[in-house]
C-alpha positions as CSV (number, residue, x, y, z in Angstrom):
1,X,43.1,46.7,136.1
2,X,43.6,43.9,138.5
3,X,42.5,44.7,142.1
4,X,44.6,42.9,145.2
5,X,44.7,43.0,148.6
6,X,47.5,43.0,151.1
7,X,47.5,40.9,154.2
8,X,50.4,42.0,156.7
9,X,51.9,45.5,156.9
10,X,55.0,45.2,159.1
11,X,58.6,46.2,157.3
12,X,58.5,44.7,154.3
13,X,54.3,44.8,154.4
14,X,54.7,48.4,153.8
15,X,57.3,48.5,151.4
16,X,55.4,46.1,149.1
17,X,52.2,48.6,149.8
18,X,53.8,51.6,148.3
19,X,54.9,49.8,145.2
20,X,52.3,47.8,144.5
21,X,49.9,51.5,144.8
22,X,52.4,52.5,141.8
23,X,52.6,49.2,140.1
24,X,50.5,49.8,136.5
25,X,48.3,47.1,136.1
26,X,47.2,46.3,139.4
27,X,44.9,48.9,142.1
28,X,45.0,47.8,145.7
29,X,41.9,47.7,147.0
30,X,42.0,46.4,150.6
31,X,45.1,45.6,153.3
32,X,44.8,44.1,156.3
33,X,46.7,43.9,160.0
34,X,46.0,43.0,163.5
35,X,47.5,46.7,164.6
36,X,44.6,48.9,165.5
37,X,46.5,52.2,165.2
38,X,48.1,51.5,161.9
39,X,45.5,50.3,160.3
40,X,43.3,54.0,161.6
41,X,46.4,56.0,159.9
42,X,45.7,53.9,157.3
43,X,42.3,54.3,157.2
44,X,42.9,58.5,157.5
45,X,45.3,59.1,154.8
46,X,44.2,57.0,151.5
47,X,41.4,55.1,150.3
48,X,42.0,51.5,151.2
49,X,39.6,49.5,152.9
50,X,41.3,48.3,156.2
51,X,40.3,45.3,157.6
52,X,42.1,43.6,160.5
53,X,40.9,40.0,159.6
54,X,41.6,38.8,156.2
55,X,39.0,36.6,155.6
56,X,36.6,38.9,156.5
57,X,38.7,41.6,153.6
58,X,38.5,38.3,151.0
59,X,34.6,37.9,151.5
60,X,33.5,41.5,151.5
61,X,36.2,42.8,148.7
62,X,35.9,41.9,145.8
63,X,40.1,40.7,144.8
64,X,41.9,39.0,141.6
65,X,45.1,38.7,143.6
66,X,46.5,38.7,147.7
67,X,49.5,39.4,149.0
68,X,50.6,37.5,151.7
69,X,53.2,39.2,153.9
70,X,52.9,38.2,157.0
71,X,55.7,36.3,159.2
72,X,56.8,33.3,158.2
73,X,55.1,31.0,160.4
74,X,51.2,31.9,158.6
75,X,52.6,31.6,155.2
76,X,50.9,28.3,155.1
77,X,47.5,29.0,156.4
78,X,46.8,32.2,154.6
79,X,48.1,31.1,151.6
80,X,45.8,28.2,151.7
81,X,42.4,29.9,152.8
82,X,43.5,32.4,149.4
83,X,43.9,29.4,147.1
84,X,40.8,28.0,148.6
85,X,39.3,31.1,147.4
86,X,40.4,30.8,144.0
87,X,42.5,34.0,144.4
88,X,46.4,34.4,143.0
89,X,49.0,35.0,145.4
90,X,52.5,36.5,145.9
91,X,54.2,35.4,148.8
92,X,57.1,36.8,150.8
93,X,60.1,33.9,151.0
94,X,60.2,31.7,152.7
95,X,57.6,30.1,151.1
96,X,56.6,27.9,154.1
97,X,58.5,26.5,156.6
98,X,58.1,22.7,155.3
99,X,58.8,21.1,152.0
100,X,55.7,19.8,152.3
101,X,53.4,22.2,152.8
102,X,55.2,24.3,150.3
103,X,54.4,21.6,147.7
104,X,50.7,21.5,148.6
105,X,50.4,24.8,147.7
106,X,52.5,24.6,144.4
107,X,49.6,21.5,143.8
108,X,46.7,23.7,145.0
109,X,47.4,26.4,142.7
110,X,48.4,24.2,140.0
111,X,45.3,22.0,140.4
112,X,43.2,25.7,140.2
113,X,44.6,26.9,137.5
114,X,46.1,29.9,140.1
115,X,49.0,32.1,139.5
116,X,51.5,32.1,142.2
117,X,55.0,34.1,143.1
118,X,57.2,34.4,145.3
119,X,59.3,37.2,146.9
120,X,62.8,36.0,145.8
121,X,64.1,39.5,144.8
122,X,67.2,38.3,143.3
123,X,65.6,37.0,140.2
124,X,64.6,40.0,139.5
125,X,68.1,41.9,139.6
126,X,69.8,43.3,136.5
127,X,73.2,41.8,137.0
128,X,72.3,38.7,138.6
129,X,69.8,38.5,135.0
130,X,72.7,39.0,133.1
131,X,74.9,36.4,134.8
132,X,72.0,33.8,133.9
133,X,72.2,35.0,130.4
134,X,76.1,34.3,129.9
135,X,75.8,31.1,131.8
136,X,73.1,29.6,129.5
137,X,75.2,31.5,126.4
138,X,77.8,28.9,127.7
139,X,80.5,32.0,128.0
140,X,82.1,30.7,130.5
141,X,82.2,27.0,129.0
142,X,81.3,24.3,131.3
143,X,80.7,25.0,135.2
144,X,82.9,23.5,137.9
145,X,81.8,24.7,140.8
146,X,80.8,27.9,142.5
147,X,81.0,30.3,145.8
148,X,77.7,31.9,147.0
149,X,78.1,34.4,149.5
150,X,75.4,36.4,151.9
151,X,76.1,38.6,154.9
152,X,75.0,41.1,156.7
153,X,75.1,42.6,160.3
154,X,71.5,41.6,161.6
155,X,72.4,40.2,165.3
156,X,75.6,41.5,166.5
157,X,75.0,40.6,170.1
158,X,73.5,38.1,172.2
159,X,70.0,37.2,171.3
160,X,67.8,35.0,173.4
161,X,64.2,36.5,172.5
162,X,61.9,37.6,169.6
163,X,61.1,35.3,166.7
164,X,65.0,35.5,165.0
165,X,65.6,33.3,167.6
166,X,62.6,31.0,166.7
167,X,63.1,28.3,164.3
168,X,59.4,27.1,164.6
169,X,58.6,31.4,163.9
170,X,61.3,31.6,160.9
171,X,64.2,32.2,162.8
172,X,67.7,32.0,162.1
173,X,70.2,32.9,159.8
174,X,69.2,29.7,157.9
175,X,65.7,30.6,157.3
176,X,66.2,34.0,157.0
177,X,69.3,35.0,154.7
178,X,69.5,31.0,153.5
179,X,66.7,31.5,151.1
180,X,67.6,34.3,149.1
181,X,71.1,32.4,148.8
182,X,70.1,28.9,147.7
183,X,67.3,30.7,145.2
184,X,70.2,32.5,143.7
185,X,72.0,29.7,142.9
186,X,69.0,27.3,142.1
187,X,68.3,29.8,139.5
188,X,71.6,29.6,137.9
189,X,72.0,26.0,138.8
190,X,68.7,24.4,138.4
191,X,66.6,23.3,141.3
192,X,67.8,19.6,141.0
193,X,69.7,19.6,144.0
194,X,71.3,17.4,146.8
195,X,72.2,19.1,150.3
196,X,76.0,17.4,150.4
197,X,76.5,18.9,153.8
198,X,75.2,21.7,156.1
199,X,77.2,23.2,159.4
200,X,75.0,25.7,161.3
201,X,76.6,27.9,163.9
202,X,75.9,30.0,166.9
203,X,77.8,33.1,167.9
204,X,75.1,35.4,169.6
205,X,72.1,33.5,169.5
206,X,71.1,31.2,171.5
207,X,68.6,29.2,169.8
208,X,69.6,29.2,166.4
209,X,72.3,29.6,164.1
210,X,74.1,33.0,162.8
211,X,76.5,31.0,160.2
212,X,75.9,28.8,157.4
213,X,78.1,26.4,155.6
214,X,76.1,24.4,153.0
215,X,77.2,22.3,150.4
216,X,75.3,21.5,147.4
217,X,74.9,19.5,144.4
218,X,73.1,20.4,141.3
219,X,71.9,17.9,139.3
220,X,74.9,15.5,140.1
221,X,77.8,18.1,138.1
222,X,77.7,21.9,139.7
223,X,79.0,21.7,143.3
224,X,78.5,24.3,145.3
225,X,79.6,26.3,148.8
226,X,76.9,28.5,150.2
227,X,78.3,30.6,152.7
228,X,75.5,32.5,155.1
229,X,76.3,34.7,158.0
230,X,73.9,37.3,159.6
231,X,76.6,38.7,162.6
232,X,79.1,40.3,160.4
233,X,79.8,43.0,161.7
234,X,82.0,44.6,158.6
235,X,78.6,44.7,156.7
236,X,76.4,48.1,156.5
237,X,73.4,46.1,154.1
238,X,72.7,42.2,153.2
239,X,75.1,41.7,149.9
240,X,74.8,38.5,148.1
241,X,77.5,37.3,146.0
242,X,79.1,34.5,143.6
243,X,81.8,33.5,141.9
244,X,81.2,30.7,139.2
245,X,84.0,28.9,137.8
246,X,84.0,27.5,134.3
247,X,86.2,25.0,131.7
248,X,86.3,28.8,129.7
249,X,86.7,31.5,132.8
250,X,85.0,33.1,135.2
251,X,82.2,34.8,136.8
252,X,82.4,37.1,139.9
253,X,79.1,39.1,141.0
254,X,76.6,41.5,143.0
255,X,73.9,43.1,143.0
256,X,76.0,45.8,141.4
257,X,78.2,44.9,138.9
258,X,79.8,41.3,137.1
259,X,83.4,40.9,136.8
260,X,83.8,38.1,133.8
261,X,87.2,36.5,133.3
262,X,87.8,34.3,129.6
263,X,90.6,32.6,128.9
264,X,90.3,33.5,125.2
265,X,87.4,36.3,123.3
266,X,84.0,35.4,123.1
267,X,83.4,37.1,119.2
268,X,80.0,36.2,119.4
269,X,79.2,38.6,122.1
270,X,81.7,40.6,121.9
271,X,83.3,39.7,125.5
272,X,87.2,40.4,125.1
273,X,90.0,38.2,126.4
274,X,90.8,38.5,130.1
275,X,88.5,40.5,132.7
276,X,85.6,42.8,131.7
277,X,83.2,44.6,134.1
278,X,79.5,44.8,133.9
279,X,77.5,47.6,136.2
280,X,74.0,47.8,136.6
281,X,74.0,51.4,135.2
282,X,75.1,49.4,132.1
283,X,71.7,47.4,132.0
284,X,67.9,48.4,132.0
285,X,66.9,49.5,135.2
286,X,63.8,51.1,134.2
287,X,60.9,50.8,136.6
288,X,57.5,52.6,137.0
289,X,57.8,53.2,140.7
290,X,61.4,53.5,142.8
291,X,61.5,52.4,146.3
292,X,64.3,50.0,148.0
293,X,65.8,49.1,144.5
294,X,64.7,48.9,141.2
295,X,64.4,44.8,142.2
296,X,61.3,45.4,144.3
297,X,59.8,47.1,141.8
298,X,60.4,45.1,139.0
299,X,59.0,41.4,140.9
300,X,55.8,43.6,141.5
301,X,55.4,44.6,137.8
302,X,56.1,40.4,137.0
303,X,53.2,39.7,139.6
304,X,50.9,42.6,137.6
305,X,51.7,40.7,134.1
306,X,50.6,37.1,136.0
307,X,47.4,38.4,136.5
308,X,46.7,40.6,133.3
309,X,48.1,38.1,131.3
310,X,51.1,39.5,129.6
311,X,53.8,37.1,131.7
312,X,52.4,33.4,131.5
313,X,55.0,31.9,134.1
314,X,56.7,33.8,136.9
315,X,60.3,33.8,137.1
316,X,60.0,32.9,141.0
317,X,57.4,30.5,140.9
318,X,55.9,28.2,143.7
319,X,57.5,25.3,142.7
320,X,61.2,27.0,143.1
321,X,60.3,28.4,146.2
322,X,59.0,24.7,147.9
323,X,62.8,23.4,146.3
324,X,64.3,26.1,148.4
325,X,62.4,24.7,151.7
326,X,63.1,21.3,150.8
327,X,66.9,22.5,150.9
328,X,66.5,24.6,154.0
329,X,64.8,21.7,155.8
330,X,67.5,18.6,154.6
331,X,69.8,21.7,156.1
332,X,68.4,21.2,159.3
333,X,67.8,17.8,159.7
334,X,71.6,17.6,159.0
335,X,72.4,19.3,162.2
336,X,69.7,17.2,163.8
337,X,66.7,19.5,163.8
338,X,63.2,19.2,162.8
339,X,60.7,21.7,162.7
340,X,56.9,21.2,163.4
341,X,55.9,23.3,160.7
């Protein structure tokens, strides 16, 4: 049994908590926050050790792993001061907010011989698993080009405060939905990758961007249109999805089901002619502990077989994560902004 420690319990902080407490493998120990008064309900209704500094939780507790899950902006530094400590580390996305201090820490934990992960849930998604697997079947023959959606209806009016408005904080429908879009398709597409072009627009904010047109190249053949927008106002929850076109057919999918087109049978797999449909109730969704989707659970489970041993490489590794930064930040500097990181 691996013990970890949890640094951040906001939103997603607490999501990750629940899991983690029903994740086999893996016994939190220790969180941490700066809030007082969660940290004492904390404190009153489990076992945890509550700390509301985390280097003080990392020197007095004794940790095999840390899970970083605090905004965006401290990914860098508490990431750091945990590799410095020779402890493993999952990481909510972005990674960082620089290529380059992404790719020191892919280097520090590397150099350390430190597992690392972060929290692209995608990868982790039945059908979006199941696309990867017909695309390196070659099903769909060679790929063209593809369409990689993400919306949802996060600012739907003006916003001129808080830190979505931030870019130097996270901000942005770039830096917030953009990652879990380009990490979908640098896992289909490989993470050799050229930003072609990027548009970023405003419609509520004032500060940053709520739409996204980026194109991109994948290792000088797959082209591809990433389409990002955070003020739609049509959409309940954040859906991702693609449609990959191929020499052979087709590919259209969610989180919930693949629509495959083939211009003729695929005997081997026993794909007919035409279009066939793939839910996620037609997959293994099997996961120790529900909450938020089977997704969530599944990642944690990856990040308790990193540290017992049983997975030797994580599926979202460091070194994807700092490609996605080094696309979000080419992204930027496109529309003539730099952040100080």
């Amino acid at each position: 049994m691996k013990k970890i420690g949890l640094i951040g319990l906001g939103k997603m902080g607490m999501s990750h908590l629940a899991i983690a407490n029903q994740t086999p493998g893996i016994e939190v120990a220790a969180v941490c926050d700066t809030s007082g008064p969660l940290l004492r309900v904390i404190r009153k209704n489990t076992g945890f050790e509550c700390f509301k500094n985390y280097e003080k939780m990392i020197a007095e507790t004794e940790l095999d792993g840390v899970m970083v899950l605090v905004p965006n902006a401290f990914h860098y530094d508490v990431s750091k001061y945990c590799l410095e400590q020779n402890l493993n580390i999952f990481v909510e996305k972005p990674l960082t907010l620089t290529y380059e201090k992404s790719s020191t820490l892919a280097a520090m934990a590397k150099e350390r011989n430190l597992k690392g992960q972060v929290g692209y849930v995608n990868r982790f998604n039945s059908i979006f698993q199941y696309v990867k697997k017909l695309l390196d079947a070659n099903v769909i023959g060679e790929v063209s080009n593809y369409i990689n959606t993400m919306t949802g209806g996060v600012v739907l009016k003006e916003n001129s405060r808080g830190w979505r408005n931030d870019y130097e904080q996270g901000g942005g429908c770039l830096l917030d939905y953009g990652p879990h879009c380009f990490d979908l398709a640098t896992y289909f597409f490989g993470s050799e990758v050229s930003v072609e072009s990027s548009i970023l627009k405003k419609v509520h904010s004032t500060k940053v961007d709520d739409i996204v047109y980026t194109t991109l190249q994948h290792q000088n053949e797959v082209v591809g249109l990433n389409y990002i927008n955070w003020s739609d106002p049509s959409v309940r929850k954040a859906t991702n999805t693609i449609e990959i076109m191929g020499s052979k057919g087709k590919i259209r999918a969610n989180k919930q089901e693949c629509s495959l087109y083939l211009i003729e049978a695929n005997n081997q797999l026993d794909l007919p002619e035409g279009w066939s449909q793939t839910y996620v109730t037609d997959l293994d969704t099997s996961v120790s502990y529900y909450l938020r989707g089977e997704d969530f659970s599944r990642q944690l489970e990856s990040f308790s077989g990193l540290l017992n041993g049983s997975v030797q490489a994580p599926i979202s590794s460091l070194e994807n994560a700092a490609a996605i930064d080094r696309i979000l930040e080419k992204a930027l500097q496109l529309n003539g902004r730099k952040l100080n990181g």
